[in-house]
C-alpha positions as CSV (number, residue, x, y, z in Angstrom):
1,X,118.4,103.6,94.4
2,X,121.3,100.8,93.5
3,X,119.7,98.3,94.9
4,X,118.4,97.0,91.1
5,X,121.7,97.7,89.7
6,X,123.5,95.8,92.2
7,X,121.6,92.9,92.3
8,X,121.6,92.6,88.3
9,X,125.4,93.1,88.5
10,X,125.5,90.2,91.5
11,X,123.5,87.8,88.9
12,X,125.5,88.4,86.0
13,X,128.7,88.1,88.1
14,X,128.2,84.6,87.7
15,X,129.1,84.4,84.9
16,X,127.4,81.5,83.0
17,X,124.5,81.2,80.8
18,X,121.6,79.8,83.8
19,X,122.9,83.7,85.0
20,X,122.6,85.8,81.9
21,X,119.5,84.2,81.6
22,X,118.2,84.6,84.9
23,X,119.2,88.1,84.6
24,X,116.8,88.9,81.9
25,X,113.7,87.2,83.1
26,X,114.7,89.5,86.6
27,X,114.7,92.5,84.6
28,X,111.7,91.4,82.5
29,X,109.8,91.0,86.0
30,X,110.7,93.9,87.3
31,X,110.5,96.0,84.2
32,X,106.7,94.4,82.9
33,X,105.7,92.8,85.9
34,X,102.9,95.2,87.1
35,X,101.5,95.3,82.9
36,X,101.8,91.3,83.0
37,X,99.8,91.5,86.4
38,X,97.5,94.1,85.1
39,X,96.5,91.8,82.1
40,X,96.2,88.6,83.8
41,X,94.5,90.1,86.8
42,X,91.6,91.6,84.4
43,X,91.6,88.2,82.3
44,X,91.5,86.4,85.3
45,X,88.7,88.3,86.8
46,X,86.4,87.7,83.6
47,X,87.2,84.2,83.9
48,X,85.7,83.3,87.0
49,X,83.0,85.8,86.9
50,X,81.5,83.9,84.1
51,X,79.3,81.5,86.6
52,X,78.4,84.2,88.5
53,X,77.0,87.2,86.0
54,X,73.7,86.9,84.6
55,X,74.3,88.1,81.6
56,X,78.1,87.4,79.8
57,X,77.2,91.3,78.2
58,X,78.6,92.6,81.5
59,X,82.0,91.2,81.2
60,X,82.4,93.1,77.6
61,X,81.0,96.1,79.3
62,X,83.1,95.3,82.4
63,X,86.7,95.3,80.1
64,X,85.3,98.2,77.8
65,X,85.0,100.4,81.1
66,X,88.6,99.3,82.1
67,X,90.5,99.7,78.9
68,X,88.7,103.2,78.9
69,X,90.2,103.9,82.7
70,X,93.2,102.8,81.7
71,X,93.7,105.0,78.6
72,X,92.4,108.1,79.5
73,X,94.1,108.1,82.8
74,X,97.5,107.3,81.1
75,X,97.0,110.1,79.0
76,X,96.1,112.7,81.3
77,X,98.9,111.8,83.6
78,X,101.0,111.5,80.6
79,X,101.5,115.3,81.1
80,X,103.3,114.8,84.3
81,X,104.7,112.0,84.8
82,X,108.1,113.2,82.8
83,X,107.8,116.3,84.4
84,X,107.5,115.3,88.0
85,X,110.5,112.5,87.4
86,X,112.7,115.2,86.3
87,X,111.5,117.1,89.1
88,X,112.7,114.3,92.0
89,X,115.4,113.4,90.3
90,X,117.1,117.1,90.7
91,X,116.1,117.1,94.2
92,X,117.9,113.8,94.8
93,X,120.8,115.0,93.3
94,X,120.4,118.0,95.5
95,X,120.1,115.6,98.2
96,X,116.6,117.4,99.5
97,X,115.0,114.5,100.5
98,X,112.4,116.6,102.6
99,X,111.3,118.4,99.1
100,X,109.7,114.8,97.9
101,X,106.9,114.3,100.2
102,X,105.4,117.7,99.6
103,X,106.1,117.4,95.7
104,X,104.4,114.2,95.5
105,X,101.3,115.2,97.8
106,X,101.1,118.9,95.7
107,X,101.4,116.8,92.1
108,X,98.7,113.7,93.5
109,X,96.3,116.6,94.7
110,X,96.3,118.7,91.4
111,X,95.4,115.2,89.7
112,X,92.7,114.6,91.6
113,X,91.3,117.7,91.3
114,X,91.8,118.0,87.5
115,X,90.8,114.5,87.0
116,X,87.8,114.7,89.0
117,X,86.6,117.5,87.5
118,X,86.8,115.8,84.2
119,X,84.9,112.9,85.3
120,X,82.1,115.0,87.3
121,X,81.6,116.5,83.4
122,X,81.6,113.6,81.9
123,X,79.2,111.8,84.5
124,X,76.7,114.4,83.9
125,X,77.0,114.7,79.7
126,X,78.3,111.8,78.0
127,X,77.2,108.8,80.3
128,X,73.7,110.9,81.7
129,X,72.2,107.8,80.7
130,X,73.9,105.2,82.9
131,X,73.2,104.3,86.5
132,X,74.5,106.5,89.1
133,X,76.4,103.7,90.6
134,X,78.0,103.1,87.3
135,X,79.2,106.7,87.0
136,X,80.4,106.7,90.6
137,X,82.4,103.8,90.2
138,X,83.8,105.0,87.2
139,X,84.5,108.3,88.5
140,X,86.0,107.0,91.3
141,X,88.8,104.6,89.1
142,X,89.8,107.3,87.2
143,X,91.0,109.4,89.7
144,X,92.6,106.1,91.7
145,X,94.4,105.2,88.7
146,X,95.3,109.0,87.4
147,X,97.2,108.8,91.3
148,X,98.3,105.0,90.9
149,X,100.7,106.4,88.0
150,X,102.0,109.5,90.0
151,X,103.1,107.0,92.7
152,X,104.7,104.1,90.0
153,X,105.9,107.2,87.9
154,X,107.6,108.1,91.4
155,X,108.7,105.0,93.0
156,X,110.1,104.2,89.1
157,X,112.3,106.5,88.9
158,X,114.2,105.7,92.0
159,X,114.1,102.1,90.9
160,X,111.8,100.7,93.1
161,X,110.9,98.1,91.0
162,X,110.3,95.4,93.3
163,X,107.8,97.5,95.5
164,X,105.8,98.4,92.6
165,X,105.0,94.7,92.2
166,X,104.3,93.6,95.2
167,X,101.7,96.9,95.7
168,X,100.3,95.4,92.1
169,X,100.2,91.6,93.7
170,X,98.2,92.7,96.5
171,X,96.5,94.9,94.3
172,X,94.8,92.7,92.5
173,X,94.4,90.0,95.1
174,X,91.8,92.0,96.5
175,X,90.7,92.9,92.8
176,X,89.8,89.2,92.1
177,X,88.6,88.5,95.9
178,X,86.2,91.6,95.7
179,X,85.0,90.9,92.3
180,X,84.5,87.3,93.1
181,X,82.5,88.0,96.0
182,X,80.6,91.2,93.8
183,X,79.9,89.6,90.7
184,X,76.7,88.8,91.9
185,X,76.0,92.1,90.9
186,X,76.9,92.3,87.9
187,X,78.5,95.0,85.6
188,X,78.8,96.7,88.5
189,X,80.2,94.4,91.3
190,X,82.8,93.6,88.5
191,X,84.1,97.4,88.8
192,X,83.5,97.9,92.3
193,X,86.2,95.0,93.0
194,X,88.2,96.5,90.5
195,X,88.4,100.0,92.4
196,X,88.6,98.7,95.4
197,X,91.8,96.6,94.5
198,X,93.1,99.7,93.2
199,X,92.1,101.7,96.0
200,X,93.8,99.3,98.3
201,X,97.4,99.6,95.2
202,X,97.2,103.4,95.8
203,X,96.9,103.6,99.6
204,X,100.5,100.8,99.6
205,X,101.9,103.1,97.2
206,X,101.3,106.2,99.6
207,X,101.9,104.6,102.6
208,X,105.2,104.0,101.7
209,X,106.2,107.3,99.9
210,X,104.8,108.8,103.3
211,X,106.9,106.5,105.1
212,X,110.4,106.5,103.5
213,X,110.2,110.4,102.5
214,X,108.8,112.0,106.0
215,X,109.2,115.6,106.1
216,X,107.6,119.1,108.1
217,X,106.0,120.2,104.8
218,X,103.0,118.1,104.0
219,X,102.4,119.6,100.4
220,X,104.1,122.3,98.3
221,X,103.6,124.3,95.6
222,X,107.4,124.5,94.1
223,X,107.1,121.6,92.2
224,X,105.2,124.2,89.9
225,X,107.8,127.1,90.9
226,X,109.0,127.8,86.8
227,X,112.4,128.4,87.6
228,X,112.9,124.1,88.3
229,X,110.1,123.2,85.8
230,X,110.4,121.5,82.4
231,X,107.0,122.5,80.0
232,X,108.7,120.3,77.4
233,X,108.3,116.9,79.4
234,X,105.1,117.8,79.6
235,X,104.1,117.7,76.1
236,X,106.2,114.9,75.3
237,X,104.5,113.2,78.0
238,X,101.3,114.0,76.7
239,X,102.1,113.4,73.0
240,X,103.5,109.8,73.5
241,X,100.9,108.7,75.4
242,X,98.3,110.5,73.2
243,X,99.9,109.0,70.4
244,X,100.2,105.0,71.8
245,X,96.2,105.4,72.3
246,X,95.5,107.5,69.4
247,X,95.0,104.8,66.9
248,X,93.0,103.0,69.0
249,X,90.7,106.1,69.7
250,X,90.3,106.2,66.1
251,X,89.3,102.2,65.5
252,X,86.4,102.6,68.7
253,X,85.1,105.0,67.0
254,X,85.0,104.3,63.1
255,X,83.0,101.9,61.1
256,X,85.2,99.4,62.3
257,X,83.9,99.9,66.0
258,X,80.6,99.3,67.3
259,X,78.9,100.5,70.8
260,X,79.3,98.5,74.1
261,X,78.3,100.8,77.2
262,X,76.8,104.6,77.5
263,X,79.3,106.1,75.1
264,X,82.2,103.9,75.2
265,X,82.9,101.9,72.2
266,X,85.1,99.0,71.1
267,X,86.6,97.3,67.9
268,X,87.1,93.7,68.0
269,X,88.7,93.5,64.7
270,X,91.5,95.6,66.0
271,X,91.5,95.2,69.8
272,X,92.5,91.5,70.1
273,X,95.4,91.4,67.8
274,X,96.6,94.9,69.5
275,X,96.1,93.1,73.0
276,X,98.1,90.3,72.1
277,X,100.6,92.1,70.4
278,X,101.5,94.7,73.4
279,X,102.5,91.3,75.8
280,X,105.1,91.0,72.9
281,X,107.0,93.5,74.1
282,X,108.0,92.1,77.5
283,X,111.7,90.9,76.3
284,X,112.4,93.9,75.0
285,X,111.9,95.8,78.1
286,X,114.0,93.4,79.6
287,X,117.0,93.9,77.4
288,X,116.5,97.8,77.9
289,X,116.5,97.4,82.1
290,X,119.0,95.5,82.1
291,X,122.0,97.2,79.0
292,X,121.0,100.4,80.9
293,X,121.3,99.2,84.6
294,X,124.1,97.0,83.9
295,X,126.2,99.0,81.2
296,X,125.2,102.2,80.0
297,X,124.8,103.6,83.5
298,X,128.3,103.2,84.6
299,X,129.9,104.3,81.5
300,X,127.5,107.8,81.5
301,X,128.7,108.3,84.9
302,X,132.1,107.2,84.1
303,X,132.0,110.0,81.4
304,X,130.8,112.9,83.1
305,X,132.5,112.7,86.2
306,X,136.0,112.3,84.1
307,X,134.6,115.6,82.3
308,X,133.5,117.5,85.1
309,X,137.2,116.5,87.6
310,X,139.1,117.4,84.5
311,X,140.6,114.2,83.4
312,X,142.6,113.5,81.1
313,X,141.4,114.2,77.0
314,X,142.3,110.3,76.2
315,X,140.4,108.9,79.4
316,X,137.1,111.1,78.5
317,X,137.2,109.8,74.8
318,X,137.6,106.2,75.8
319,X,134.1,106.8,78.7
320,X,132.6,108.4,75.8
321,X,133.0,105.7,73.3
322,X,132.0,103.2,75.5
323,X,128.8,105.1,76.5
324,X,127.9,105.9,73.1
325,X,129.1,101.7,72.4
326,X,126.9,100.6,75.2
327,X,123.7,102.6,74.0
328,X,123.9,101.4,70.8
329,X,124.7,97.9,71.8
330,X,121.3,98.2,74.1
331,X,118.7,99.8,71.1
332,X,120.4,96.9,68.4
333,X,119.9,93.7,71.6
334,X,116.0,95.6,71.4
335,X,115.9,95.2,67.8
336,X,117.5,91.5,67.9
337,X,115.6,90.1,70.7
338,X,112.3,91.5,69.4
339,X,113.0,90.6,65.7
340,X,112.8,87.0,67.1
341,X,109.8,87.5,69.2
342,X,108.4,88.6,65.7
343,X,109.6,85.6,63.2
344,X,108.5,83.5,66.4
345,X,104.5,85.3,65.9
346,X,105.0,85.0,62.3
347,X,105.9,81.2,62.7
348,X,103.4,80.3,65.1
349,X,101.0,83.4,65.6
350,X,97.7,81.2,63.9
351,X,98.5,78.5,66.6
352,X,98.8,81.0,69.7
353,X,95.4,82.2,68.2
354,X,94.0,78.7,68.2
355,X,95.0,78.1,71.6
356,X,93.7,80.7,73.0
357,X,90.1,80.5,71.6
358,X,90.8,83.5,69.0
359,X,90.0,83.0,65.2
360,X,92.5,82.8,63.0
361,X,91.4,85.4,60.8
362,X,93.4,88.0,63.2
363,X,96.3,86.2,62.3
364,X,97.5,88.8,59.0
365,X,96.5,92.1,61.7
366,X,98.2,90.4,64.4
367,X,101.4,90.5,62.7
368,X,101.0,93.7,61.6
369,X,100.6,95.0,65.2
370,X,103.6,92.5,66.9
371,X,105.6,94.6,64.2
372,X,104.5,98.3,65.3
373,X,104.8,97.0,69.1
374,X,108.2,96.3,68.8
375,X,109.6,99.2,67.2
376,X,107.3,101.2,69.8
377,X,109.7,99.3,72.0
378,X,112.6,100.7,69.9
379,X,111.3,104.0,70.0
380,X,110.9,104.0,74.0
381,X,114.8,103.2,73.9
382,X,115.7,106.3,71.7
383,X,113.8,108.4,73.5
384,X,115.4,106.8,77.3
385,X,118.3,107.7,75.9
386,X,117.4,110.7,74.6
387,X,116.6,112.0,78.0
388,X,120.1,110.7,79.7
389,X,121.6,113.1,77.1
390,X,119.0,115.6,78.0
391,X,117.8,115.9,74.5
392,X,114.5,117.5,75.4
393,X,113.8,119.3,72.2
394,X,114.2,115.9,70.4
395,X,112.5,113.8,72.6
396,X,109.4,116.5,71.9
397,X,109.7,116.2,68.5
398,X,109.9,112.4,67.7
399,X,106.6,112.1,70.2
400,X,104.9,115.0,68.5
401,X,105.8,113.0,65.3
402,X,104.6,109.7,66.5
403,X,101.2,110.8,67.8
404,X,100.7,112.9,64.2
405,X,102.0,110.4,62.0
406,X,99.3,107.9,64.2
407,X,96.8,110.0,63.3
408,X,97.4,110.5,59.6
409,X,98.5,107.0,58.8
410,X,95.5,105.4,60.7
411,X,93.0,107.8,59.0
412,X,94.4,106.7,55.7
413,X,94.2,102.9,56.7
414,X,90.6,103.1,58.0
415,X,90.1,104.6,54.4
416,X,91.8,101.9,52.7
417,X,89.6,99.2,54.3
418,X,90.4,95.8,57.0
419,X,93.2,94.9,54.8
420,X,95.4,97.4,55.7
421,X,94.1,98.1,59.2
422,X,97.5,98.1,61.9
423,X,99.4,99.7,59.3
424,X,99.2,103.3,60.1
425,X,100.1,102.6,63.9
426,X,103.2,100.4,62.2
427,X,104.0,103.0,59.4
428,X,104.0,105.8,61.9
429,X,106.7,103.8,64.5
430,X,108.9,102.7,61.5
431,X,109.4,106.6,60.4
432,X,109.8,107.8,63.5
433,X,112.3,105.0,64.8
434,X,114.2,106.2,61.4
435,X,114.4,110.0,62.8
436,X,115.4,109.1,66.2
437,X,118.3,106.6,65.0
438,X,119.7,109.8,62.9
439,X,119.0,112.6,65.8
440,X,120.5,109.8,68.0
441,X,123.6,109.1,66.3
442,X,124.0,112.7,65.7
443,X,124.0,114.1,69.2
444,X,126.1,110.9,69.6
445,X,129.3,112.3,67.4
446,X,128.6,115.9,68.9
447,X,128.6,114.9,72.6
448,X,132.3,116.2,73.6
449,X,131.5,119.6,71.7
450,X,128.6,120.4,73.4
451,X,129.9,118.7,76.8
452,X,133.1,121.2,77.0
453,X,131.0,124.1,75.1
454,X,128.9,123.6,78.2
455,X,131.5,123.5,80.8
456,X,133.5,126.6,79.1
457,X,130.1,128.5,79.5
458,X,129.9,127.6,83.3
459,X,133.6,128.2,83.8
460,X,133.0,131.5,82.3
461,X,129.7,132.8,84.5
């Protein structure tokens, strides 16, 4: 589990600028390397499916069907993926190493069944219409990638960053191989290759887990026992990812949207800036990998162990002001180093555009969006901190916020026309980065109270 630490602490021991700079493109990799491969791997795929398909509709329909798999997945798993990280990381620190296998295989087999249920209804209502390959392939991605984010959720939180990629690089090798060899076929021969990379992602992914966590007890139900459960990571699992997708939900399926495939519909007003603008967030979940690998880590355990050995009242205040130093130190480097990847959009945004083949008339929502992507990326540092102080009530309530204020704010925008479009996503970010600055700072200047009100309570039971 220090394997990422160390190795960031063994560049930056170098102590010279190549280092520090090396450093962050090491933590950018490991931090955004399976979304950069996601993206590419899907643009690639289009790209040399172009000579093959018969007709370029299928491509649309092929990424439509994909963002769709990706979003609803991430929000159905969104309700567990806090909860079951929570869940390993007590029984690490319990050091029950046998409890992980059966956790994992009890959490991957109540996905399946509730995702495959969903799809089965959905195969038979909404998308009736479609072929029954179409359905089955889609059915089929869903439930791979629902499980594809139990195992990264996993392997995540034990900082296993580097086997995450390399399960995403073979991945998608046999993604574009497949789908190479498929696309032949079409709409369909696109999405068989893609399920069949991520069939092939999932399988690494479990193969491992089985191997590294081997235990007597194949699956368990305790994971779900209430007395080690945490219902509140579930719904602010579910209400941040609900609320990243909720705006885009909203766009598909407004006047702004049109319809691609069965009932799936896009916006490509609002989905090519958006796209553009999430790959903006990369350095920013660099700086937060490596300030909380690197700095904030050692000073939070520097803190608590000189709290819970009874050190001395001077030596815990100095670990506590340099663990509350070091956080805020990490969120402001997120809100430098993303400032700059904004003036730099700003700056040159209408070239990028260019460039890539994209009209220059996304330019004014692109910037809009670059703007609510980054302080998305602020918010995601409030809330990891959040959770280190195990602030679970306020983590709840700044995602509740964000996925309402979404709502709200991009309902008004859609009223207001295409010249305000992004703003509601942006607007709802920019409030609730405000909140969780205040509720962060707050717990901040509280910490020794409630840290000694909490070890007088245990001293007394």
């Amino acid at each position: 589990m220090a394997g990422l630490h160390l190795q960031l602490q063994k560049i930056l021991s170098r102590d010279s600028f190549s280092s520090t700079l090396w450093a962050y493109m090491y933590a950018g990799i490991n931090s955004a390397g399976p979304l950069i491969l996601s993206i590419l791997g899907i643009l690639v795929l289009g790209g040399i499916s172009l000579w093959a398909v018969d007709r370029p509709v299928h491509i649309i329909q092929f990424y439509v069907s994909v963002t769709y798999l990706f979003a609803c997945s991430l929000v159905i798993t969104g309700a567990v993926q806090l909860y079951f990280t929570r869940y390993i990381s007590d029984r690490l620190f319990d050091r029950c190493q046998e409890c992980i296998l059966p956790s994992f295989n009890a959490i991957c087999l109540v996905t399946t069944a509730v995702t495959g249920s969903l799809g089965l209804i959905l195969a038979f209502t909404l998308f009736r219409h479609e072929s029954a390959l179409y359905r089955m392939l889609m059915l089929s991605g869903f439930v791979i990638l629902s499980n594809i984010w139990i195992g990264v959720t996993f392997l995540a939180s034990i900082k296993r960053y580097g086997t995450i990629i390399k399960g995403f690089v073979l991945g998608y090798a046999v993604v574009l191989l497949v789908a190479y060899i498929l696309a032949g076929k079409g709409l369909n021969g696109l999405l068989a290759g893609f399920v069949t990379g991520h069939f092939v992602l999932l399988l690494f992914l479990a193969l491992l887990i089985h191997r590294d966590y081997d235990s007597e007890t194949y699956i368990s139900a305790d994971i779900f026992d209430r007395k080690a459960s945490y219902p509140v990571l579930i719904l602010v699992g579910l209400f941040f990812n609900a609320g990243v997708w909720a705006d885009k939900f909203m766009f598909w399926f407004s006047e702004a949207g049109h319809q691609v495939i069965g009932p799936l519909h896009a916006s490509v007003i609002y989905d090519i800036p958006v796209f553009i603008a999430y790959l903006c967030i990369i350095p920013g979940m660099a700086v937060l990998l490596l300030r909380v690998e690197t700095e904030f880590i050692q000073k939070y355990d520097a803190f608590y162990h000189a709290v819970r050995q009874g050190g001395a009242l001077g030596e815990i205040r100095m670990w506590r002001n340099d663990m509350v130093l070091a956080a805020r130190s990490c969120i402001y480097d997120i809100f430098k180093v993303q400032a700059m990847v904004v003036l730099l959009i700003f700056a040159f945004g209408d070239k990028l555009l260019n460039a890539i083949g994209v009209s220059s008339l996304y330019f004014p929502m692109l910037k809009v969006d670059v703007i609510g992507v980054s302080l998305q990326m602020v918010l995601l540092g409030i809330l990891n901190f959040m959770f280190y102080l195990d602030k679970r009530r306020h983590a709840l309530l700044l995602t509740f916020l964000f996925m309402f204020l979404n709502i709200v704010l991009t309902r008004v925008s859609l009223e207001l026309g295409p010249a305000y479009y992004g703003y509601g996503f942006g607007g709802a970010l920019l409030l609730d980065v405000l909140l969780g600055m205040f509720l962060l700072n707050g717990r901040f200047e509280q910490l020794e109270y409630e840290v000694y009100m909490l070890q007088d309570n245990a001293g007394t039971a």
